[in-house]
N, C-alpha and C positions, 0 to 999 in steps of 0.2 A: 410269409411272415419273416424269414430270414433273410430274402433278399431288401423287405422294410428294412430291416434294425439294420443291414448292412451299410446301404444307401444314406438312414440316420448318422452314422459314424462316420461316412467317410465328409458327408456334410459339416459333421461336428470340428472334426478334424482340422480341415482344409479352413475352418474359420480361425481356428487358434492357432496355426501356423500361418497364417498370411503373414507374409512379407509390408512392410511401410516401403513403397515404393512411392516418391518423392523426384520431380524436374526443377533442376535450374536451369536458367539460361543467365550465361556471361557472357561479355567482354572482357577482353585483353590488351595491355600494354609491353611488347609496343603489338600493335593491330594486327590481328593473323590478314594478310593481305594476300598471300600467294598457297598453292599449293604444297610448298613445301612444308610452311607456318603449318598447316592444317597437318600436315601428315606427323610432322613433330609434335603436335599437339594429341593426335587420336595414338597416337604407339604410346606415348609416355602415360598420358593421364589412365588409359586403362588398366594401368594395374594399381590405381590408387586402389585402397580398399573399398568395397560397398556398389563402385560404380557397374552399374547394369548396359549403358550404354551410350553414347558419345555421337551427335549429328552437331555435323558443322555447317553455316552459309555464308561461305564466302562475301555474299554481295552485301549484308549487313553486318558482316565480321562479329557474329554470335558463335556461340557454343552452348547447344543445349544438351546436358544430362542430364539422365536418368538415374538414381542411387538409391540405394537403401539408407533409408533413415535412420535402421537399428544398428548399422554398421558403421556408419559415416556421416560428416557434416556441411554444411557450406563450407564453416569454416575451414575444416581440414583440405578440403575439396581446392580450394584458394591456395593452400598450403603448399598443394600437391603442383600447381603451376608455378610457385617459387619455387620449384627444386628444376625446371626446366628455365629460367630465368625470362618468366613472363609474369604479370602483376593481373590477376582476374579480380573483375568488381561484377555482382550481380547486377544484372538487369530488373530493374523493380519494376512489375506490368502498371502502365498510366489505368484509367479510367475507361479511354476509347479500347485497351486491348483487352478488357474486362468485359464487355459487351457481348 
């Protein structure tokens, strides 16, 4: 019976503290092109607030994150590449990447 009620609570719990974990994927001006771009870009943006985690591909020049929603925003998110003097716009998924 106590390991019930236990298992109850830790169920209960772990629902009311979940995290809003939230991806965007960007683009950047001017274009992360090289490895360097990339590495300027994963040192700096991870200490904006909220962000959980940072994948870059080169070959489509995206950046997708990971962040908390209760912490952070696109918008701030955006914010946090003008302070390394690059301009990010989100990537809005078409219809075919909906599929």
């Amino acid at each position: 019976m106590r390991t019930k009620a236990l298992f109850i609570a830790l169920a209960f719990a772990s629902v009311c503290f979940a995290k809003d974990i939230k991806t965007v994927v960007l683009t950047t001006n001017p274009e992360m092109h090289c490895t360097g771009c990339e590495k300027k870009i994963k040192e700096n943006i991870r200490f904006e607030k909220g962000i959980k985690s940072i994948k870059t591909n080169l070959d489509d020049k995206t950046i997708t994150i990971e962040y908390d929603a209760e912490k952070t925003t696109v918008e701030d998110i955006i914010k946090g590449f003008e302070k390394i003097k690059y301009e990010a716009q989100e990537v809005k998924p078409t219809n075919k990447d909906k599929k």
